[in-house]
C-alpha positions as a LaTeX table, in Angstrom:
\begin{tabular}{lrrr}
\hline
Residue & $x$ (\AA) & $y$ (\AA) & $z$ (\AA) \\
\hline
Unk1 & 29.09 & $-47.64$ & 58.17 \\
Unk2 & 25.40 & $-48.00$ & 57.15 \\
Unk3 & 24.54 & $-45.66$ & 60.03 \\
Unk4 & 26.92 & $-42.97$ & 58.34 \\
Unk5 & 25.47 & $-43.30$ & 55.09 \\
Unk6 & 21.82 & $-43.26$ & 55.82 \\
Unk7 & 22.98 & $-39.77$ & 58.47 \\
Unk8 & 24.42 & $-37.83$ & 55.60 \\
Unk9 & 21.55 & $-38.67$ & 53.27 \\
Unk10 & 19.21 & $-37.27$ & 56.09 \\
Unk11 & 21.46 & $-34.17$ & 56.30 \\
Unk12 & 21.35 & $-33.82$ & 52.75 \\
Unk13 & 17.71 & $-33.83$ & 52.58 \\
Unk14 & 16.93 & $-31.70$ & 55.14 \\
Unk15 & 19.24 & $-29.26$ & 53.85 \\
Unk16 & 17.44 & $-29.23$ & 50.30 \\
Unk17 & 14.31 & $-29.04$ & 52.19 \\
Unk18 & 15.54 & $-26.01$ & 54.05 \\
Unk19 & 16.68 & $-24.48$ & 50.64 \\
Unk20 & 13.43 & $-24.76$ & 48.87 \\
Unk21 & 11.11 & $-23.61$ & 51.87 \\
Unk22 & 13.49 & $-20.30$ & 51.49 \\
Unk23 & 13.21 & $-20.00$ & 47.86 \\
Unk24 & 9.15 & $-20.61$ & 48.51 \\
Unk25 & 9.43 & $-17.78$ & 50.81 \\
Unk26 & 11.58 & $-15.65$ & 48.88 \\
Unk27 & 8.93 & $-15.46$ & 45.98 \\
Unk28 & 6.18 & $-15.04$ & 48.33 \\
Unk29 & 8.02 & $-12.16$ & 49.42 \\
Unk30 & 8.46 & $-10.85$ & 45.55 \\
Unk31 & 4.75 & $-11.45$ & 44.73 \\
Unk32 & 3.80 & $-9.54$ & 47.81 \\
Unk33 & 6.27 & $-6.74$ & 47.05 \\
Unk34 & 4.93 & $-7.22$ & 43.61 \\
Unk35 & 2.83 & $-4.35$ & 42.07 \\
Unk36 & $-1.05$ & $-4.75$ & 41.44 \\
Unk37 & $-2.64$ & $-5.38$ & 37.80 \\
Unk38 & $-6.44$ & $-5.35$ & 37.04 \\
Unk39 & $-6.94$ & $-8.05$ & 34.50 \\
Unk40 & $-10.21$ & $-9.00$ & 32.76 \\
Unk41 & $-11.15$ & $-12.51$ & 30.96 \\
Unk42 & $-11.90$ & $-12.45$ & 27.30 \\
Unk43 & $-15.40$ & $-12.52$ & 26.16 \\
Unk44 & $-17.46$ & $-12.80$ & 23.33 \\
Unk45 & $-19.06$ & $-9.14$ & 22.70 \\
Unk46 & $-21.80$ & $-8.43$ & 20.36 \\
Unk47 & $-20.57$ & $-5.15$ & 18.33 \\
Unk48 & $-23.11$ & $-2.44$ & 17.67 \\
Unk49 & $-20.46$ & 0.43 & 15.93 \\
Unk50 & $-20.34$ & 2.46 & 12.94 \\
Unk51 & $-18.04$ & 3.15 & 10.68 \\
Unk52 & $-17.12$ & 6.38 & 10.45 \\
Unk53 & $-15.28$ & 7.42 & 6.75 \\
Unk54 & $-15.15$ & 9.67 & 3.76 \\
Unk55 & $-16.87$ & 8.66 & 0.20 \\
Unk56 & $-16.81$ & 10.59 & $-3.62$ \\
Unk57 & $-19.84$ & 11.55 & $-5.57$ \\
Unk58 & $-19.58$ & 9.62 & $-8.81$ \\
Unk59 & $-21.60$ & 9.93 & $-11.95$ \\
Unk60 & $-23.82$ & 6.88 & $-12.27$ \\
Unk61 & $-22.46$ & 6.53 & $-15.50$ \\
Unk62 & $-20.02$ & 8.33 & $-17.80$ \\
Unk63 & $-18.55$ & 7.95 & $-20.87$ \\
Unk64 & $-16.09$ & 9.94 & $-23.62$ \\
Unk65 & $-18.11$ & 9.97 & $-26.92$ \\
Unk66 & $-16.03$ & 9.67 & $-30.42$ \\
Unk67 & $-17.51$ & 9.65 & $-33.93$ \\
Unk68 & $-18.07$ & 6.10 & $-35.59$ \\
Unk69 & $-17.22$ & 7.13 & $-39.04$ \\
Unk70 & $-14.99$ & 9.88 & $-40.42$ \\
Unk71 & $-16.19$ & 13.20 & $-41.40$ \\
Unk72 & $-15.95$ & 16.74 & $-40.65$ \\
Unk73 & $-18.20$ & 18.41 & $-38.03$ \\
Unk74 & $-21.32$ & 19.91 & $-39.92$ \\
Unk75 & $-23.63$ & 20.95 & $-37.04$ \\
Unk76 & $-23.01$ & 21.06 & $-32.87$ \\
Unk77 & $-26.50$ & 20.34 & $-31.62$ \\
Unk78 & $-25.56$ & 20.14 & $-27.63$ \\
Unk79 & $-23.16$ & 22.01 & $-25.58$ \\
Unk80 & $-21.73$ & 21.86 & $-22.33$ \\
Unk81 & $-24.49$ & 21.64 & $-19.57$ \\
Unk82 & $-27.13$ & 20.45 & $-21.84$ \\
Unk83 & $-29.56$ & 18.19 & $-20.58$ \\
Unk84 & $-29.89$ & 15.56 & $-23.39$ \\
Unk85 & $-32.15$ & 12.10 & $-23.55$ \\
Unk86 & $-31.29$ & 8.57 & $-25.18$ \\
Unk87 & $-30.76$ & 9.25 & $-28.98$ \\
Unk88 & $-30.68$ & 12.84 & $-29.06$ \\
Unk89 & $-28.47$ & 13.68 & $-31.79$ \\
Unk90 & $-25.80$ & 15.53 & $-30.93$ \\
Unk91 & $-23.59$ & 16.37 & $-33.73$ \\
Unk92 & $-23.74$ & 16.06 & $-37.37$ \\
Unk93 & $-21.10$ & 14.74 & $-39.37$ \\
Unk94 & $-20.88$ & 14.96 & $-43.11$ \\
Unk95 & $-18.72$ & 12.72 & $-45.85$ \\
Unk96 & $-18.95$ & 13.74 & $-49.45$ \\
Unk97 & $-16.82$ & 10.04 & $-50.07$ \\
Unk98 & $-19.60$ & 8.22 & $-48.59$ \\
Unk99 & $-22.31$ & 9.91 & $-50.21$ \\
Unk100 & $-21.09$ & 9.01 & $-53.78$ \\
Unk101 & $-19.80$ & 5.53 & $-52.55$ \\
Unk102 & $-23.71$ & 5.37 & $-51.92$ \\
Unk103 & $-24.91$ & 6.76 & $-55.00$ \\
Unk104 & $-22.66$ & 4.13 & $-57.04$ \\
Unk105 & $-23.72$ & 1.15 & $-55.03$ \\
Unk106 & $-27.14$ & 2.25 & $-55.22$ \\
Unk107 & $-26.94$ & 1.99 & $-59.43$ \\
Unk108 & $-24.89$ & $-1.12$ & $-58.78$ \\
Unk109 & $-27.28$ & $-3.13$ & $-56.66$ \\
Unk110 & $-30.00$ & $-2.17$ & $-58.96$ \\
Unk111 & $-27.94$ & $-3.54$ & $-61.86$ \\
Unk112 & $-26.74$ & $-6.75$ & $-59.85$ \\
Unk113 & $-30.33$ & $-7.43$ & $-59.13$ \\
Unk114 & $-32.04$ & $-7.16$ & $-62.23$ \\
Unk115 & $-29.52$ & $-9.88$ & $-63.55$ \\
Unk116 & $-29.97$ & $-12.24$ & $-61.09$ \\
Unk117 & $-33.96$ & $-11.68$ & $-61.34$ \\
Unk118 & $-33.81$ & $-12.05$ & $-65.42$ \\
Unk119 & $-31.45$ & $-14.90$ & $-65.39$ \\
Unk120 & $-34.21$ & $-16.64$ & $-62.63$ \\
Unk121 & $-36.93$ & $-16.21$ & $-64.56$ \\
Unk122 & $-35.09$ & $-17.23$ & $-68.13$ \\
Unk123 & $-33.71$ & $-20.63$ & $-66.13$ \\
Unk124 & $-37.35$ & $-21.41$ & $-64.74$ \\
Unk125 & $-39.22$ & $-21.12$ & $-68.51$ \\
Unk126 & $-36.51$ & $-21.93$ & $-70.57$ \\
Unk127 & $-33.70$ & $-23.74$ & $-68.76$ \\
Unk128 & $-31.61$ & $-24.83$ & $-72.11$ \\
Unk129 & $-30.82$ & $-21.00$ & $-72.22$ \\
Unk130 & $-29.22$ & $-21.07$ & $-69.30$ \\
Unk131 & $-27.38$ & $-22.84$ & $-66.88$ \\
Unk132 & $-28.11$ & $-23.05$ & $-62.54$ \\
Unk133 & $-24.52$ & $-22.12$ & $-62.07$ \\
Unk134 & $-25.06$ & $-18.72$ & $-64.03$ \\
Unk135 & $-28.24$ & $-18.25$ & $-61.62$ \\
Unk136 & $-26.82$ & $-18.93$ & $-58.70$ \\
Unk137 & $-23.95$ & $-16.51$ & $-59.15$ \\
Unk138 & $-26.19$ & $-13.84$ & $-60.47$ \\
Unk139 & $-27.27$ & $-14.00$ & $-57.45$ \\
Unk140 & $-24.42$ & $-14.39$ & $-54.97$ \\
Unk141 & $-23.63$ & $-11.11$ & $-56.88$ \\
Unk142 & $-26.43$ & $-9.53$ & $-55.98$ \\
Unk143 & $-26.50$ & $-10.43$ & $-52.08$ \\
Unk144 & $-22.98$ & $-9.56$ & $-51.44$ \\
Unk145 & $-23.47$ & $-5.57$ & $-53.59$ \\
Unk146 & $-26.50$ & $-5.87$ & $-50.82$ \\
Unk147 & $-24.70$ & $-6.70$ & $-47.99$ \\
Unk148 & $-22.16$ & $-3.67$ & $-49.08$ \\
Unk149 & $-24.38$ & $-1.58$ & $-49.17$ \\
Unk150 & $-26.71$ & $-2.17$ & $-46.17$ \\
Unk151 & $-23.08$ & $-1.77$ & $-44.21$ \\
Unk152 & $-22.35$ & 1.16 & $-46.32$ \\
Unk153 & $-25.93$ & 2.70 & $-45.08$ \\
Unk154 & $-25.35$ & 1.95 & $-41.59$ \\
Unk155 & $-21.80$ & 3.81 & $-41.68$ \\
Unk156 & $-23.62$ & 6.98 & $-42.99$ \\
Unk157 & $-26.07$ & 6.65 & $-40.51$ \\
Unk158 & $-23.11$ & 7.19 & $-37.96$ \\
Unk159 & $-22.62$ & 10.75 & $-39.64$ \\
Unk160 & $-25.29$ & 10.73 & $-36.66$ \\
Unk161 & $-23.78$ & 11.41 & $-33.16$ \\
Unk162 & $-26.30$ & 10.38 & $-30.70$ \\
Unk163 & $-26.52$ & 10.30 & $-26.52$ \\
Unk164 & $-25.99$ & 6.51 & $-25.90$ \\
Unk165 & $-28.07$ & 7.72 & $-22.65$ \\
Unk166 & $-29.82$ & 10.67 & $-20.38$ \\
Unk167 & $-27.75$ & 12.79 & $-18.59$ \\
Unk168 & $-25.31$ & 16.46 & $-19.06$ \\
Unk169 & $-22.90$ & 16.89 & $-21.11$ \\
Unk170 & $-20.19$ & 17.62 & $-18.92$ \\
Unk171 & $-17.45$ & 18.73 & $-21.32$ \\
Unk172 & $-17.25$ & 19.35 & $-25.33$ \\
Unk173 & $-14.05$ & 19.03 & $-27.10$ \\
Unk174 & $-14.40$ & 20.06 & $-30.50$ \\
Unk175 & $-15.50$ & 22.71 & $-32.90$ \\
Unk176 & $-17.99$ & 23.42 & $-35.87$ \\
Unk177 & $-15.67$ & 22.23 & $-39.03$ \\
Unk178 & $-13.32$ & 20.01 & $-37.40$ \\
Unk179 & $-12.34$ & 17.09 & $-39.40$ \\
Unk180 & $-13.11$ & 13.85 & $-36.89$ \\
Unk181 & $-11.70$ & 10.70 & $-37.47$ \\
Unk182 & $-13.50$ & 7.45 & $-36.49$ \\
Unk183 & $-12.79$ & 6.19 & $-32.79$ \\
Unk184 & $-13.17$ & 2.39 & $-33.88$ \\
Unk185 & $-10.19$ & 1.91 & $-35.97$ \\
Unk186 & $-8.22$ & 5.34 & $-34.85$ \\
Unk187 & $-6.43$ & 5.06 & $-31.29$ \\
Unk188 & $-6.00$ & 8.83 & $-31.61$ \\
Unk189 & $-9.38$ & 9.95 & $-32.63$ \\
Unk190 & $-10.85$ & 12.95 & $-31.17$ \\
Unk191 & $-13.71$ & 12.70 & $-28.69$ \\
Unk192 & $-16.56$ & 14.83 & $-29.12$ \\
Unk193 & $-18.34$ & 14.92 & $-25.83$ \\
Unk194 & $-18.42$ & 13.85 & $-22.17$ \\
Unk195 & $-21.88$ & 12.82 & $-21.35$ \\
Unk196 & $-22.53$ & 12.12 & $-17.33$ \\
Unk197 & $-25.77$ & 10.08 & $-15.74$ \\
Unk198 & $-26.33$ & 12.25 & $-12.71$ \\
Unk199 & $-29.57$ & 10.93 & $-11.85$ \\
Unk200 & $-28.90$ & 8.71 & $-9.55$ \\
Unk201 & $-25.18$ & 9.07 & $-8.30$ \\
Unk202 & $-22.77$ & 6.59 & $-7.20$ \\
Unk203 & $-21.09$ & 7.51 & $-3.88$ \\
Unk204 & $-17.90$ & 5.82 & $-3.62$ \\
Unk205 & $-16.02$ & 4.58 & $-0.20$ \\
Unk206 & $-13.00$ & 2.92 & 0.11 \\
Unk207 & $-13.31$ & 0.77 & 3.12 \\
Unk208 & $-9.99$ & $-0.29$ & 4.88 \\
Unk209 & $-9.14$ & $-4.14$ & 5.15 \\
Unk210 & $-9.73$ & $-4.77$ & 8.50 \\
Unk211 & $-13.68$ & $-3.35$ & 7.97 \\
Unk212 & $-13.97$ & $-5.18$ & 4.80 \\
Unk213 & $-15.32$ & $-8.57$ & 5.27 \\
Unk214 & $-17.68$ & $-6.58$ & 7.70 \\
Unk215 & $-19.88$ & $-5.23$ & 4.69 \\
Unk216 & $-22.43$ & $-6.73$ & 3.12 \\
Unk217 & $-25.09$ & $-5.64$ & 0.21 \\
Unk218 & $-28.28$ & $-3.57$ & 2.72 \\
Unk219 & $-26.03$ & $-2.55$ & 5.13 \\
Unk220 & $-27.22$ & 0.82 & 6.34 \\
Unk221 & $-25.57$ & 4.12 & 5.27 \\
Unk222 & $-25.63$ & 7.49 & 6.56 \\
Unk223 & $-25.03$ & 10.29 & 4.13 \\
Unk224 & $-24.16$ & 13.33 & 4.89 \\
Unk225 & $-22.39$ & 16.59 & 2.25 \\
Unk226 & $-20.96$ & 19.49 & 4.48 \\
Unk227 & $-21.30$ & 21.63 & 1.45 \\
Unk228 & $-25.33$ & 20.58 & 1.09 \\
Unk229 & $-27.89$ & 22.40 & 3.09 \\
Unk230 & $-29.52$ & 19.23 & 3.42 \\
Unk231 & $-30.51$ & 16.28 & 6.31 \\
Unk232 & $-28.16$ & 12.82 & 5.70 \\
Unk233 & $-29.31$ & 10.63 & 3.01 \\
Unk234 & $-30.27$ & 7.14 & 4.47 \\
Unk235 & $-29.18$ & 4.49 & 1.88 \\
Unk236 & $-28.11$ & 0.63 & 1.61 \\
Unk237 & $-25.02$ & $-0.59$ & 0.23 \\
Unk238 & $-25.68$ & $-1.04$ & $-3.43$ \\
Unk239 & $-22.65$ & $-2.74$ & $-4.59$ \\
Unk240 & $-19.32$ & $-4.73$ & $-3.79$ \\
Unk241 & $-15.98$ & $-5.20$ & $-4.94$ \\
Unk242 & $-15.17$ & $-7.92$ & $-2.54$ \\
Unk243 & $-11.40$ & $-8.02$ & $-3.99$ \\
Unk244 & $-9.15$ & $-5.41$ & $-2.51$ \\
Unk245 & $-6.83$ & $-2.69$ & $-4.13$ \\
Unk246 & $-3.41$ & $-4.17$ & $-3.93$ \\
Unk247 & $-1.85$ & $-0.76$ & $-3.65$ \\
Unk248 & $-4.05$ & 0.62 & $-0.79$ \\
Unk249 & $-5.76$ & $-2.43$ & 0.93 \\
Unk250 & $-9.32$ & $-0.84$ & 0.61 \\
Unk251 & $-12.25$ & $-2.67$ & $-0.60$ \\
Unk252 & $-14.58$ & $-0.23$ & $-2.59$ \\
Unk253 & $-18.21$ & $-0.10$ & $-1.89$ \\
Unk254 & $-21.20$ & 2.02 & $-3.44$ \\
Unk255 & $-24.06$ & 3.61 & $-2.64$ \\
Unk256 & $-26.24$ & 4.38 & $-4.45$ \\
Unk257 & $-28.02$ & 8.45 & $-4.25$ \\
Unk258 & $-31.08$ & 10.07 & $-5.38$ \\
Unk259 & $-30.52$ & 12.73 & $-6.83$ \\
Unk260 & $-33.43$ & 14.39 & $-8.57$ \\
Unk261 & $-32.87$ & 18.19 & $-7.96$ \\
Unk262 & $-29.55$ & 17.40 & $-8.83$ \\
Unk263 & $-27.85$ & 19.24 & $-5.86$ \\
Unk264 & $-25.22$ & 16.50 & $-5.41$ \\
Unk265 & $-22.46$ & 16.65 & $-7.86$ \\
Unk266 & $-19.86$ & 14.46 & $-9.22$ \\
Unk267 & $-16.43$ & 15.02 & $-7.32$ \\
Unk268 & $-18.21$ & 15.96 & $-3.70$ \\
Unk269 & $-17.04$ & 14.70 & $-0.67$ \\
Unk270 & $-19.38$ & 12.82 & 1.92 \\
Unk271 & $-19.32$ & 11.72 & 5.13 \\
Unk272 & $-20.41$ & 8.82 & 5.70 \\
Unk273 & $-21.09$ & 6.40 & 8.60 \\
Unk274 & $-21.77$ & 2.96 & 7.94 \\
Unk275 & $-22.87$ & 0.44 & 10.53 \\
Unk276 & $-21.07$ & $-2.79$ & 11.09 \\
Unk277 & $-21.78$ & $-6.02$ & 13.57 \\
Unk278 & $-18.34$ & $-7.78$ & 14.60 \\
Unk279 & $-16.98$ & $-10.74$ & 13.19 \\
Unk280 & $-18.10$ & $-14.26$ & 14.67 \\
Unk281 & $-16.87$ & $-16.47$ & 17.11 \\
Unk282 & $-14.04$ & $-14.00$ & 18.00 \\
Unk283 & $-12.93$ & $-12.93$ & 21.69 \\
Unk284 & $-12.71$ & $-9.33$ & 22.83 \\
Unk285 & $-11.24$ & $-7.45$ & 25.71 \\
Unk286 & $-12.06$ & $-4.13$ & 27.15 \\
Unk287 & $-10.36$ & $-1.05$ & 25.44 \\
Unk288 & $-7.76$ & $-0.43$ & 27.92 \\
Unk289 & $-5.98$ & $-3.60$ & 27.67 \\
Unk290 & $-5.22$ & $-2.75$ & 24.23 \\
Unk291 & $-1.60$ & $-1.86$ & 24.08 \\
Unk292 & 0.45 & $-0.01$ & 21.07 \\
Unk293 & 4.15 & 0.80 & 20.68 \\
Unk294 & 5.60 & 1.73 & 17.44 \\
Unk295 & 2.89 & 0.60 & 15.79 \\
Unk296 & 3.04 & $-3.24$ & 17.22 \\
Unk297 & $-0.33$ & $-4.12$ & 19.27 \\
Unk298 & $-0.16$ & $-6.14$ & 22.07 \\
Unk299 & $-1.95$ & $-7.37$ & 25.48 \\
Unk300 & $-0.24$ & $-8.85$ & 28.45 \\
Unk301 & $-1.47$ & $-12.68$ & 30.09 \\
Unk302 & $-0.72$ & $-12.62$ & 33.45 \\
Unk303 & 0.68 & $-16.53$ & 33.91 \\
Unk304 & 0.61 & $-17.27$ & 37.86 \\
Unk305 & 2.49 & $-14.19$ & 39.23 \\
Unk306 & 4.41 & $-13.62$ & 35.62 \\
Unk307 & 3.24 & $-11.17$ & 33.16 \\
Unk308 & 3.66 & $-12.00$ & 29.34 \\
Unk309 & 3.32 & $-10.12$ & 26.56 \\
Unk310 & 1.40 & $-11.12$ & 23.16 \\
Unk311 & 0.82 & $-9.73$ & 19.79 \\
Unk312 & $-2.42$ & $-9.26$ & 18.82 \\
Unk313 & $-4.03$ & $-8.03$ & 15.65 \\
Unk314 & $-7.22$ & $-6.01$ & 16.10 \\
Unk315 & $-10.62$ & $-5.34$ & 14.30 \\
Unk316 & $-13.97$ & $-3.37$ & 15.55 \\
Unk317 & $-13.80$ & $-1.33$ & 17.97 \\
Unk318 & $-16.84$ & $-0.11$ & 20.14 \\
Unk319 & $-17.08$ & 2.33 & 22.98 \\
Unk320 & $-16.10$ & $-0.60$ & 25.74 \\
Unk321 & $-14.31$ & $-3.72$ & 23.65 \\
Unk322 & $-12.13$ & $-4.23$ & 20.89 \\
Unk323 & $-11.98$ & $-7.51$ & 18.90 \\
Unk324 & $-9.22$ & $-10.00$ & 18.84 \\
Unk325 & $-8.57$ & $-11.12$ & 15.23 \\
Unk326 & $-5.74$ & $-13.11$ & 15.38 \\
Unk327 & $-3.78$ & $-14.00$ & 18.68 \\
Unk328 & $-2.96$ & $-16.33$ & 20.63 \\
Unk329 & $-5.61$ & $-16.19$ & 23.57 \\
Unk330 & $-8.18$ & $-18.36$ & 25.14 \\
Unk331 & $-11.03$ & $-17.42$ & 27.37 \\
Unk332 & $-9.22$ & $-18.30$ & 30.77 \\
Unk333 & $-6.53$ & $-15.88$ & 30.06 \\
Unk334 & $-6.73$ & $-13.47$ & 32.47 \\
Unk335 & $-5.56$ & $-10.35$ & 30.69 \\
Unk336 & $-4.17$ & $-7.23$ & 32.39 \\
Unk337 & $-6.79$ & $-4.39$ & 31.98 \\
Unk338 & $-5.28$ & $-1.57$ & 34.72 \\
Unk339 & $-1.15$ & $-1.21$ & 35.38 \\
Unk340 & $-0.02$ & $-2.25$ & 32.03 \\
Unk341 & 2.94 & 0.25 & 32.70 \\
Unk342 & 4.43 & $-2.05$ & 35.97 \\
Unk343 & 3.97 & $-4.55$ & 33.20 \\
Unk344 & 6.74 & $-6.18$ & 30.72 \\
Unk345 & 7.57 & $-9.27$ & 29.37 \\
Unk346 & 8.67 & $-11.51$ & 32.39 \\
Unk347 & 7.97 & $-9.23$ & 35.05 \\
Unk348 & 6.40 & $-10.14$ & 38.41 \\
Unk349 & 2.91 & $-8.83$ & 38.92 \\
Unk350 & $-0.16$ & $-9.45$ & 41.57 \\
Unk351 & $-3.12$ & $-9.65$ & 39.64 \\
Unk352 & $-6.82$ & $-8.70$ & 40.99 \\
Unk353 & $-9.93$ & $-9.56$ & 39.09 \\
Unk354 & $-11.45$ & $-6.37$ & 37.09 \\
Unk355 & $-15.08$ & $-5.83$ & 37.01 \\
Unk356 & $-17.39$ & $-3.25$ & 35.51 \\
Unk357 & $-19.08$ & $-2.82$ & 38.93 \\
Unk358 & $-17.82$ & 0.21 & 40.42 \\
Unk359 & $-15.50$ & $-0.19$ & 44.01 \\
Unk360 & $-15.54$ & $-4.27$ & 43.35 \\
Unk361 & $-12.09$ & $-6.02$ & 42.71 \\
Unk362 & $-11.06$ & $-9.44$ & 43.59 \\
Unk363 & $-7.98$ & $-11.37$ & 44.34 \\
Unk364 & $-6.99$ & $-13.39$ & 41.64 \\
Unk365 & $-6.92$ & $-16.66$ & 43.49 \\
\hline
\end{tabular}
């Protein structure tokens, strides 16, 4: 009886022994049937490309001008495509109101002070005559008709239009004899002018997310106009947003432009090529093993004799690598670089080694 039993568990072993060694041979025989894949081992790659994109000419600054005080439009002393300088005047306004408001505060602040002078000088010889209360009020009086009309002098001074800097004026919107309202307490005031600061310009570039965090303030800048007989500018980044446009996931960045003969104008396109150093401490892998269906980016790990396929989000690019922003990869994955069409998720591959030396491939052990 214990003969029997010990017999069949023998059989039974053998039997399962026989069963696996086919198996074992039966996937031999599908990995050596199997097609061949190139694959390549992440690396770290120091990036040396530039970014290649499209900027707008922008004044360096601009701004609508409106009258500070009401009036109507006496004299036009600059035009469209004048060259003006800080405090040039502009445009002369005139108020008949605020010329006789001035006249009567004039005769009032004369009166107000002579009061508060005589009552002064009556309290300091005689002081029975009169009392500090009637001084001091004399002269309250007489600072506040000053204050009025020191305010009253600075609103006719704003009959005044002046350039709040140097630059063109770049549009005029009213005529001789208009009647202009005052821009700080009337939302729909008339402007007068558009003054622009062409000298320098801002050039303008809306950098996509994924070459955002790559710019810095003194990163180089190539500028180039196709309309503009003339060799690329070579500039810094000036300034930084660092926050990106919700709508359009750009970051904007400016250059600033000399532009002393004035050739560039505002509203010109520019090409421009920036250059850019890769993000740190993040693998790459050779251009062809960059994958992209329907818009979905992927790579495929070659596991043992099993091909897998993995998302991966990209960022610079160079003539040879592409970065590896976010997936999930390590630097012993061997990752297929040649035959990613025999490739799919699950699929049985034979992978070879991939090197840049020409004629040299190696088993993948």
């Amino acid at each position: 009886m214990k003969f029997n039993q010990t017999y069949r568990f023998l059989l039974v072993s053998v039997l399962i022994l026989l069963s696996c060694e086919n198996e074992k041979k039966d996937e031999k025989q599908e990995t050596r049937n199997a097609p061949v894949v190139l694959v390549a081992y992440p690396e770290q790659h120091v990036f040396d490309a530039a970014l290649q994109i499209t900027g707008t000419a922008r004044p360096n600054q601009m701004v609508t001008l409106y009258a500070m005080t009401n009036g109507y439009l006496k004299q036009l002393r600059a035009d469209i495509g004048d060259f003006v300088k800080e405090g040039d005047v502009l445009a002369s306004l005139e108020n008949p109101e605020l010329l006789r408001e001035k006249e009567s505060l004039e005769a009032e602040l004369k009166a107000k002070q002579s009061i508060a002078e005589r009552l002064n000088g009556i309290y300091k010889k005689t002081p029975q005559l009169t009392s500090l209360a009637d001084v001091e009020k004399a002269q309250a009086e007489f600072e506040s008709a000053s204050a009025h009309w020191e305010a009253l002098h600075m609103q006719i001074a704003y009959l005044q239009v002046k350039a709040p800097f140097a630059g063109v004026i770049s549009n005029r919107f009213v005529d001789k004899g208009a009647v202009i309202q005052s821009g700080l307490n009337n939302s729909n005031a008339m402007p007068l002018f558009e003054i622009q600061d062409l000298q320098p310009l801002r050039l303008v570039i809306d950098v996509p997310e994924t070459d955002a965090v790559l710019m810095d303030k003194g990163t180089l800048a190539s500028v180039s106009f196709p309309e503009l007989p003339h060799p690329p500018f070579q500039a810094t980044i000036s300034r930084i947003a660092y926050g990106l446009d919700a709508t359009t996931r750009t970051m904007k960045v400016e250059v600033d432009l000399p532009n002393k003969d004035l050739k560039i104008r505002p509203g010109m396109y520019a090409k421009v090529e920036m250059q850019r150093s890769g993000h740190k401490d993040v693998l790459s892998v050779v251009n062809e093993a960059i994958g992209n269906v329907k818009g979905q980016t992927f790579v495929y790990v070659v596991e043992g004799s099993i091909a897998r396929k993995v998302e991966v989000k990209t960022g610079v690019r160079d003539a040879n690598y592409t970065e590896l922003l976010e997936a999930a990869i390590q630097p012993t994955d061997s990752i297929v670089v040649k035959g990613k069409e025999f490739c799919s998720d699950g699929a049985v591959v034979r992978a070879k080694l991939f090197t840049t030396k020409v004629g040299y491939t190696d088993e993948k052990k």
